[in-house]
Structures are given as C-alpha cells and as structure tokens.
N, C-alpha and C positions, 0 to 999 in steps of 0.2 A: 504494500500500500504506500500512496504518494505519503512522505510527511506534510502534514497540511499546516504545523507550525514553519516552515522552513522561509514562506513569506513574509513573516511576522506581522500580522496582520493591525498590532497595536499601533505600528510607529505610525498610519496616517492618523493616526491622535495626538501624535507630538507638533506643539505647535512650533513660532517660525525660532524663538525663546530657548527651545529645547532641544540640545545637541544628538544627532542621530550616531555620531559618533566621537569618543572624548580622546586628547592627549594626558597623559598620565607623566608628573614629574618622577623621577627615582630619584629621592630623599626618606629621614627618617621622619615619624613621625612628629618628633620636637623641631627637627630642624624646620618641617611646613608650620608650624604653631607660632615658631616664633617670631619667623617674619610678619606676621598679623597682630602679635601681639606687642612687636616693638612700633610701631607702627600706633599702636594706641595706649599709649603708659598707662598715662593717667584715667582710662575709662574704667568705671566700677566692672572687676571681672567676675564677684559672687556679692550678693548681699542676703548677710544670715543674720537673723533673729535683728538685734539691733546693731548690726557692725557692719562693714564690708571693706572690700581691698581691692585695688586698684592692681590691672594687668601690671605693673611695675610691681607691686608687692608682692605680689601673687609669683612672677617669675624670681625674686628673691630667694621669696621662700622655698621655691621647689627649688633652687641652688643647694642652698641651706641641705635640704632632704638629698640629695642627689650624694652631695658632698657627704652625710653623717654615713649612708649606706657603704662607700668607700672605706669612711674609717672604722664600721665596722665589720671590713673584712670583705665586702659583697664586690663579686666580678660582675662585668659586663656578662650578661646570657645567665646571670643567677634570678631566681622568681623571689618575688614578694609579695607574701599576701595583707590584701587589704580587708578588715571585717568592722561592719560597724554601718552608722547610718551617714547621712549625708550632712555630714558637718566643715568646718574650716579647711581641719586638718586630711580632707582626704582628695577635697581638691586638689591640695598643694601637692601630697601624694602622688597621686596618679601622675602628674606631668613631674617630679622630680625622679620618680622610676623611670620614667624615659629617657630624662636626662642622665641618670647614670648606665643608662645601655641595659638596664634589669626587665627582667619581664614582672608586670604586672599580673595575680591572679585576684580577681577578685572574691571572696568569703563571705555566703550570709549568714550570717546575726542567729537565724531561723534552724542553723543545724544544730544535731545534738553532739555531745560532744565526741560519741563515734566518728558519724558521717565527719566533723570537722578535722578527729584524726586522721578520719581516710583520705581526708582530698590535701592536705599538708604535706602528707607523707607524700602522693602519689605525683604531687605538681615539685615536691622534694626544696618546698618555700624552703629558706634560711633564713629569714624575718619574719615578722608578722608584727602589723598596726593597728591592735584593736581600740575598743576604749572599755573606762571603766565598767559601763552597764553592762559588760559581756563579760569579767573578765570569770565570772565564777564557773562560768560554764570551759572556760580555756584553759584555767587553772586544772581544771581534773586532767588534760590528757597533753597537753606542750610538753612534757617533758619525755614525750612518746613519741614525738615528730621529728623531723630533721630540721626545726626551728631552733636556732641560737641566739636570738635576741628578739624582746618584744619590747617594743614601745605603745605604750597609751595613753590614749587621747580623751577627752573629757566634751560633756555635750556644751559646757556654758567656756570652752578657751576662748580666748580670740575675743571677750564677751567684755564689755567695762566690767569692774568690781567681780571677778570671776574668781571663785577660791579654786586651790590647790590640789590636786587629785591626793589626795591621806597615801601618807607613807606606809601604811598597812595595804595598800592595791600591792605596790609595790615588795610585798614581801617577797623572800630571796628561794627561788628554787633551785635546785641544783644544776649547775652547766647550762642556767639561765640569765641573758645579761637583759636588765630592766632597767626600761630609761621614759621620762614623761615625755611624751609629745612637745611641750610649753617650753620644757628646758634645753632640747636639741636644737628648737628655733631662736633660743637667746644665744647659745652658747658657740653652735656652727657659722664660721664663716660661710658667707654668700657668693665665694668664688664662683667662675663658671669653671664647670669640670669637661673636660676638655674629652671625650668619647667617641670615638671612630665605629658608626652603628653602618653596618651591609640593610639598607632596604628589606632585603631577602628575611632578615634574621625575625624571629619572634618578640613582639611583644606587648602582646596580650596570651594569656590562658584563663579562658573563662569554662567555666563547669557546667554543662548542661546535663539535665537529670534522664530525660528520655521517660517510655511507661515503664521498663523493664531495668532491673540490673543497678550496678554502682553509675554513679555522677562520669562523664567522660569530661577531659579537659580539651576543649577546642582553640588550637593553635594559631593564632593568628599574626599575621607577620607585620611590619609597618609597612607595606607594600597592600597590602588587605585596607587598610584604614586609612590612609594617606588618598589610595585610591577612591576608597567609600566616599569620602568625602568630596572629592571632585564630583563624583557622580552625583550626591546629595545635592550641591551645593547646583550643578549645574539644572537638576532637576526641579527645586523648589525655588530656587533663588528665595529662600527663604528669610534666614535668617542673615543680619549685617550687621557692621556697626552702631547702627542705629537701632537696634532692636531690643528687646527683652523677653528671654523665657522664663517660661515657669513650668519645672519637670520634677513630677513627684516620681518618677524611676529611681530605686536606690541606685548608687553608685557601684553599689557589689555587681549590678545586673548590667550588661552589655548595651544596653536601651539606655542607662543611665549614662553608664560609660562612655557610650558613642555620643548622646547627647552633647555631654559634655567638652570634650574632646572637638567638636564641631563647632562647637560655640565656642570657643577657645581659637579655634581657626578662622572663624568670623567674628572675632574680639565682640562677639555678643553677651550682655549681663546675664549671667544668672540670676534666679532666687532659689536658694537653697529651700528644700523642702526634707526636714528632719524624717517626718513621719509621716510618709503618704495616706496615711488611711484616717492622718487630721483632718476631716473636713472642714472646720474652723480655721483652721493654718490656713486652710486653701481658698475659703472665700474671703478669708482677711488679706492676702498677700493680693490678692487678682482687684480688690480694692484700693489698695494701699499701693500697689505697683504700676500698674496697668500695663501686664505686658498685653508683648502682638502676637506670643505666640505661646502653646500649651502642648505638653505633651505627655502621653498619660492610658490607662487601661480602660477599654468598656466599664469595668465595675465601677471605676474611681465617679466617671462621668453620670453612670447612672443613679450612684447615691446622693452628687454632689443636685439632680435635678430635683430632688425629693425636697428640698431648703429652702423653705423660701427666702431667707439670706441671700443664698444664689440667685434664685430670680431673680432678684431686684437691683441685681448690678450693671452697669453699664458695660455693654460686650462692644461697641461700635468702635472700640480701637484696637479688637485682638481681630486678628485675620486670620486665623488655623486655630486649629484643634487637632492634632495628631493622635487618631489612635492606632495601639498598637497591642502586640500579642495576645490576642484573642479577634475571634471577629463582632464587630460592636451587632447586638438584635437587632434585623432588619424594622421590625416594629417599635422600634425605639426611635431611630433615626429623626423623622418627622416631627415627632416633640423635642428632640435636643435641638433642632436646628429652629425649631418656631421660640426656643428661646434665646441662640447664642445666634443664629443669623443664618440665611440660607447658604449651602454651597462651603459651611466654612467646617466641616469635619472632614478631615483627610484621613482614610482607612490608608494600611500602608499593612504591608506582609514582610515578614522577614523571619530569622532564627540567629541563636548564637554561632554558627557555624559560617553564615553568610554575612558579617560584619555590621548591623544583622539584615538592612533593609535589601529585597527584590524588587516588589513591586511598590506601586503606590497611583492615585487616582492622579491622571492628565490634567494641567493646567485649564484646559478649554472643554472636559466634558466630563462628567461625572455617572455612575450606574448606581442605588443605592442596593448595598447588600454586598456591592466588587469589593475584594483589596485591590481595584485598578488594575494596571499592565505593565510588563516589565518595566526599569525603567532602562535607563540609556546604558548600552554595552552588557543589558542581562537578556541571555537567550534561558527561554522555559518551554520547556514539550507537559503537556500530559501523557503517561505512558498505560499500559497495560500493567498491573501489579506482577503480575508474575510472569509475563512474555517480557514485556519491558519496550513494547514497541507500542508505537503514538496511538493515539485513540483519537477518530474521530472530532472534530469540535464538536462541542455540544455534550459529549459523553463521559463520565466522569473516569478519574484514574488517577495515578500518583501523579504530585508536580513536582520535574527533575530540573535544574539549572544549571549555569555555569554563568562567567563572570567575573571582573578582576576583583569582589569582594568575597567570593567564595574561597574557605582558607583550601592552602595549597599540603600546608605541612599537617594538616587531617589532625586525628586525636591523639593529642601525646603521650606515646609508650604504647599505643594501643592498634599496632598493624591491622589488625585482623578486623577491627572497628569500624578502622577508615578506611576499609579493601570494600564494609560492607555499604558505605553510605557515599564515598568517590568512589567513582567510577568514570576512567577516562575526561577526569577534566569536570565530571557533572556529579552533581549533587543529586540524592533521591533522600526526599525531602521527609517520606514517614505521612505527608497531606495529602489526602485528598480531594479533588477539587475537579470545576471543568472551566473549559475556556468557552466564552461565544464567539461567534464571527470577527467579532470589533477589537478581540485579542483580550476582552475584561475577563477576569478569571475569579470561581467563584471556589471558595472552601464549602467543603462540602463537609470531610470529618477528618481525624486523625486514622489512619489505616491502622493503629494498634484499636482504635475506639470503634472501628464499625466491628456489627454485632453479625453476626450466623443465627438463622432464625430456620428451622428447617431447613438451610439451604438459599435462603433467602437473606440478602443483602440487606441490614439495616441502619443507615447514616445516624446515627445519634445525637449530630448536631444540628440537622433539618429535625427531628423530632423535639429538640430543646425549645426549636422555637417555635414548634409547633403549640406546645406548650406552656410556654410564655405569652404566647397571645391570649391566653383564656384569663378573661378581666381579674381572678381570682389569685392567680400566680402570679408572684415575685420574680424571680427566679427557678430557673428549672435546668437539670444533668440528667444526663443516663448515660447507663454504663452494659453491656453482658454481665449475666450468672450464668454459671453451668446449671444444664438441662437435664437433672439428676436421671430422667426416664429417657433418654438419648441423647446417649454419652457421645462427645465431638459439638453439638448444639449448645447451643444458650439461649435465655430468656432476656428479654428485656426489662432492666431494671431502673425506676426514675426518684430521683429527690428533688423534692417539690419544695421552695418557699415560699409559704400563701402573703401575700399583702397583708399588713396590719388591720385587726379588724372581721381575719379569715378563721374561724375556729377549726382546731384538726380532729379532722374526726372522721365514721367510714364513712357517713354521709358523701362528707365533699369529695373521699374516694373514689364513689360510684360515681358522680359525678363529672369528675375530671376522668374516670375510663368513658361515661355515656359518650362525652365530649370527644374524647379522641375515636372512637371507633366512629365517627361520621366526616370525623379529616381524614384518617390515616387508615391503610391496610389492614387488615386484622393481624399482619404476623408480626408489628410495628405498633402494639397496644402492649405497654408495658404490664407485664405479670407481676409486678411489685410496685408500689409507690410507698418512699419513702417522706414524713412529710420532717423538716429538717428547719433548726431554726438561724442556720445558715451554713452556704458552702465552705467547704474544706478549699483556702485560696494560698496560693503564693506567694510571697513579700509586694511581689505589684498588680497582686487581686486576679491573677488569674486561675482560675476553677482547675484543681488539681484532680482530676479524674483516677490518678491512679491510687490516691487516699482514700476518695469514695470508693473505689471496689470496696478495699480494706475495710470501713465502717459498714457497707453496704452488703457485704458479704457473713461479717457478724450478726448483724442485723435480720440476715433471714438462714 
C-alpha cells in the first residue's frame, strides 16, 4: 500500500510565518541561552513569591553553581539530580549544570524512597539538590546511592527576612558531604567556568515511568533541545522578550524543564509557581502578573474554571493557553474558551523522549478535540500495531515519529528498551490515535490502555469522555480487568467522579450504565463502576491509569 503520510498533508496549514523547513545551529545548550540572555541583563528572569532576579543575577548564580559542582569533584558528563519544587534555587540549577558540562536528571518530590533509590543509582547522580521539605524521605536511603554530596535548598531562600535551614536538616551521614543551598551562593565565586560541551553529548536525563516496569531514563543530548527550541520558537513565535509566562509544570518534569529552558532562550519572565495544584497561587499570580502566556494540564485548567475568582479576571492580554500531556475533554473546550477567549487554547502533543513537543494546533486553523499536526521538521505515520505498516487516514493505529527533537542516544543503560521504542530513526510512540485528510491527528488511547472485550477493540479514552459528558460526572477513567470466565479477555472497568451535589449510590449506577448502553456498544458498557472521590494524578495532574488498575483491581 501507497504511504498516504509520505505527502504530508498538514504542511498546507502552515502559514507564510511558519518555516517548512529549519536551519539548526551546532552549539551547546548554554552557549544558545546565553546569547539571549546577555543581551537582556537586566530583564526580571523569574519572579517568586515576593522577590525576583534579573537574567544578570540569574547567570551569576548558575556561575556560582557551575563552579561549587567543580569543586566538589563533579566532571563534565557527571549527572545531577534535581528534587524539589519550583523555587529560586533550581532555576539557577538547571542552567549552572549546563554550564558545568553535567547532565541534569530531574527527581520528583512524589517518589518513595525506593523508587528515589532506584532512579539515583541507575542515572549513577553524584549530587543531589533537594530541599528541606523532602529531606526525610532522602535521609532513609542517600547513603544507598552513588550520591556524594547533597545540598539543600529551603522554600522561603532568596525571600527578605528568610530564616536559616536548622542545622539538624543538616545532620552528618556517613560519606555524606552537606552543604545549604544559601551558603554555596555566598561563598562560590561567580567565575565563568570555562567547559568545552560536543552538541552530541547529553544533557538532560529525565525518567519516564511508562504503564509497565521501573522508570526508564530518556537521554537527551543538547542537540535535542537547542534544536526543540528553534523549532518551538519558529513554530509559535510565541514567547519574546517582551512577554511573561506562567507555568505550573514542576521543574522535575520535562514540560517544566523545556518551558523553562525556552524562556531563558527568549529572555522571557517567568512566574514561578511552587505548587501547581494552588489554585489560589494561580488566580493571584495571573492577576497580579498579567502574563501572555500559560502553560499547564487539562486538570489544572478545569479546576481553575470551577472559581469564580477565575472568572472574573481579565484574560484580554494572555494570548495562549498551552495544554499539554493529556488530551484536554472535547466537551470542555467550549466553556474554557467562552471564558479565556476564542481560539486561545493551544493543545500541543508530545512525550519525554521527544524533547517533549510533536505536534501542536496551526497558527491559521484550528480542529477542537486535534493535538494539531506535526510541527516543522517532524514526520508522523500512523502505523499498524503489530505489522507496523501505515494505516489508512482516517483509521486508527500507533503514532511513530522522527525528528531533530527525538533523542538519539535512547534510554540510558537500557539497549534492549530503546531497540524497542527507536526504531531506524523513529519513535513508536505506545499512542494511539488517527490522522484526517488535513494531516490533524486525533489521540484516541494509550495502546497499553485499550481494552480486549471478547475480541473486540475498546479505546478507553473515547469512552472517558463518553462519560464525562453525562451532566452528572466530574470526571471519568477506565481501565481493563481480567475476565475471570475467559481467560486472555477483560472487562471494562470505570471511576467515576460525580459533581458536587451527586450522591453515590446504585441508583446513579444504573443510571450512568442506562446512559451508556444508548451511546456506546454493548461490549464498551463498563462491568464495574467505581465511584471515587478523586483520580489517582501525577505531580502535573495527569490521571495515572496504571495506579487505578492497582486501586481498581483491589476494589473488585
């Protein structure tokens, strides 16, 4: 069969704005940052809580950090992990591991102290930067890891009238050197350190969990993100020096990361946002700030329209809204936009393995429901899950890519991982999804999440929102159980959060089945409803499905 992607039928949606095809500098990723950022010293680079610091302090201090890694021992191509929330000290972070040639891993906050010994050991950090609010759970297992020095950092540093992290965090473990955040910034010279970084080389190592198995570390070189960024920037021309964002992505998470890291290269302000799931934080900053641009999870957006705080604020000078990893409910769309402004939600697709972004909605036409079409310099087939060869438009199958943001150097230490997910250059993505004529491409489910129903193919994620739309439901997941009377089969299984006001009970059970057996197939009526007084999410609120087996499975 012809490939029917080989046209690509997206690009007459590229308007005259949007490059069909980019030049790519070979630089590292500091050395692209900093030309944008000398360039504008004095421009506020984050403003947190009540403080902020200008791209000239901001470049100091990652000196500062660059230089303490040095002296304590850290080569170029050594990893450092970062764990914690989005404060002072991690912006600085992030661009001073660069500058010393270190690869970044990011760590969230959210593991237990297992998972946090597995993915230390296995990324083989020799630092680690948490802060105090973590440290209890770090304490139990750092002296298990291949870490030799932690530094931590405190939520109120950087803050006027800011006390002292207590010299009891501090307490002495064995073949552990402890040092505060606050006092490596007084006490390090702010030299530049002078580091000879290969494009080629890694760094970033961010951990993606997948539904099955330990966390994989996805390798990303400054070649991946130097490039991301051209293609972003060339894409949205979004953000400038003149702009402000507000991104409640932690910085642990690659979405954060990137964000940042972008904004940094468009000497654009930040507003730090500690605690993404403060909704308060969030409609006081978007008051108090007024950025132009927001980026952020379906959940965050849907809780934030529940407020009427939110309502009532003036949107007519933010121009976006980025969401990102999840798909936002098609039946939501409509009312988030009758409040924040037609046209201004940008879905956008991507993964940690892809630097992260693929797609994202055309400057000049929009589909609601798309994550858009590739964007410039990404090729995507839909394929056949197990032939592997293109599927028709229109018909659903895995979405495979390629791309200069696709990492090259796969998961680290993990051959057999990245034999299974590169593949000559292309990514198989684990999504499935279909393309239309116009090249918009629609998620359809996660291929670990579609269910076997006798035989019978059932998308999980068209049924969530099948089920979302029943005035009743909050929120709505499903998942497979096994099908105890035919073994190989499963059942459909759903968690339901009713709206406030909804009582649980079988009633609304029957109910909510009458309702679906007049949308849906009969073999696409879920045999379980869970009713749940909220999803099992993420650090940036997106629905963990393979926790809900786990509860879901106890459950029946």
């Amino acid at each position: 069969m012809k490939d029917p992607y080989a046209n690509k039928p997206w690009l007459k949606w590229y308007d005259s704005r949007v490059s069909r095809k980019l030049k790519y500098p070979s630089i590292s990723v500091v050395g692209f940052i900093e030309k944008t950022m000398g360039q504008y010293p004095d421009r506020i680079a984050v403003h947190y809580m009540d403080t902020s610091f200008t791209f000239k302090e901001l470049n100091t201090y990652a000196n500062k950090f660059a230089n303490f890694l040095y002296k304590a021992g850290l080569k170029k191509g050594d990893v450092v992990g970062v764990n914690g929330l989005n404060i002072p000290a991690f912006y600085i972070a992030i661009l001073g591991i660069q500058k010393a040639g270190c690869i970044m891993n990011g760590v969230s906050p959210l593991l237990t102290p297992s998972e946090l010994e597995y993915q230390l050991n296995d990324a083989g950090a020799k630092l680690l930067l948490t802060m105090d609010l973590f440290w209890g759970n770090v304490k139990q297992v750092i002296n298990k890891t291949s870490v030799k020095t932690v530094l931590i950092a405190g939520l109120f540093d950087f803050l006027p009238n800011a006390t002292e992290i207590p010299d009891a965090t501090l307490q002495e473990i064995p073949e552990i050197k402890m040092f505060r955040f606050t006092d490596i910034m007084r006490d390090t010279p702010g030299d530049v350190l002078k580091v000879k970084i290969d494009p080629a080389d890694i760094c970033l190592l961010q951990y993606t969990g997948g539904t099955t198995g330990r966390a994989k570390g996805a390798a990303l070189t400054h070649n991946n993100i130097v490039h991301h960024i051209v293609q972003w920037s060339n894409w949205t021309d979004a953000l400038t020096a003149e702009e402000l964002l507000v991104c409640p992505f932690p910085l642990f998470h690659l979405a954060g990361l990137f964000n940042a890291l972008f904004a940094y290269a468009k000497a654009t302000t930040q507003v730090a946002v500690p605690n993404p799931r403060d909704l308060d934080f969030m409609v006081a900053a978007i008051k108090k700030y007024k950025p132009s641009y927001l980026a952020g999870v379906p959940t965050i957006y849907l809780e934030l329209i529940k407020k009427p705080e939110f309502r009532e604020l003036d949107f007519s000078g933010i121009k976006g809204w980025l969401s990102a990893a999840a798909p936002f409910p098609a039946e939501y769309i409509k009312e988030f936009e009758e409040i924040v402004g037609d046209g201004k939600l940008m879905e956008v697709y991507g993964m940690t393995e892809t630097s992260p972004l693929m797609t994202g909605q055309p400057p000049n036409k929009t589909k609601a429901g798309s994550i858009g079409v590739p964007i410039t310099d990404t090729d995507i087939k839909i394929v056949d899950p197990i032939t592997k060869e293109p599927v028709p438009l229109g018909e659903v199958g895995e979405i495979v890519a390629r791309g200069p943001q696709v990492f090259t150097k796969g998961y680290y230490n993990k051959p057999e991982e990245t034999a299974n997910t590169l593949r000559k250059g292309w990514i198989y993505t684990g999504d499935l999804a279909k393309m239309d004529e116009d090249g918009f491409i629609f998620i359809v489910d996660r291929l670990k999440d579609m269910v076997i129903v006798s035989g019978y193919k059932v998308f999980t994620r068209e049924l969530d929102d099948v089920i979302m739309e029943h005035p009743d439901v909050e929120m709505a997941a499903s998942i497979g159980i096994p099908d105890l009377k035919r073994p190989g089969s499963e059942h459909v299984a759903s968690a339901v959060v009713l709206k406030p006001g909804i009582e649980k009970s079988d009633a609304e059970k029957e109910k909510l089945i009458a309702y679906l057996k007049e949308k849906v197939a009969p073999y696409k009526v879920p045999k379980v409803i869970e009713f749940m007084d909220q999803l099992p999410t993420s650090a940036v609120g997106k629905v963990l499905k393979k926790d809900l087996r786990t509860i879901m499975h106890k459950a029946t």
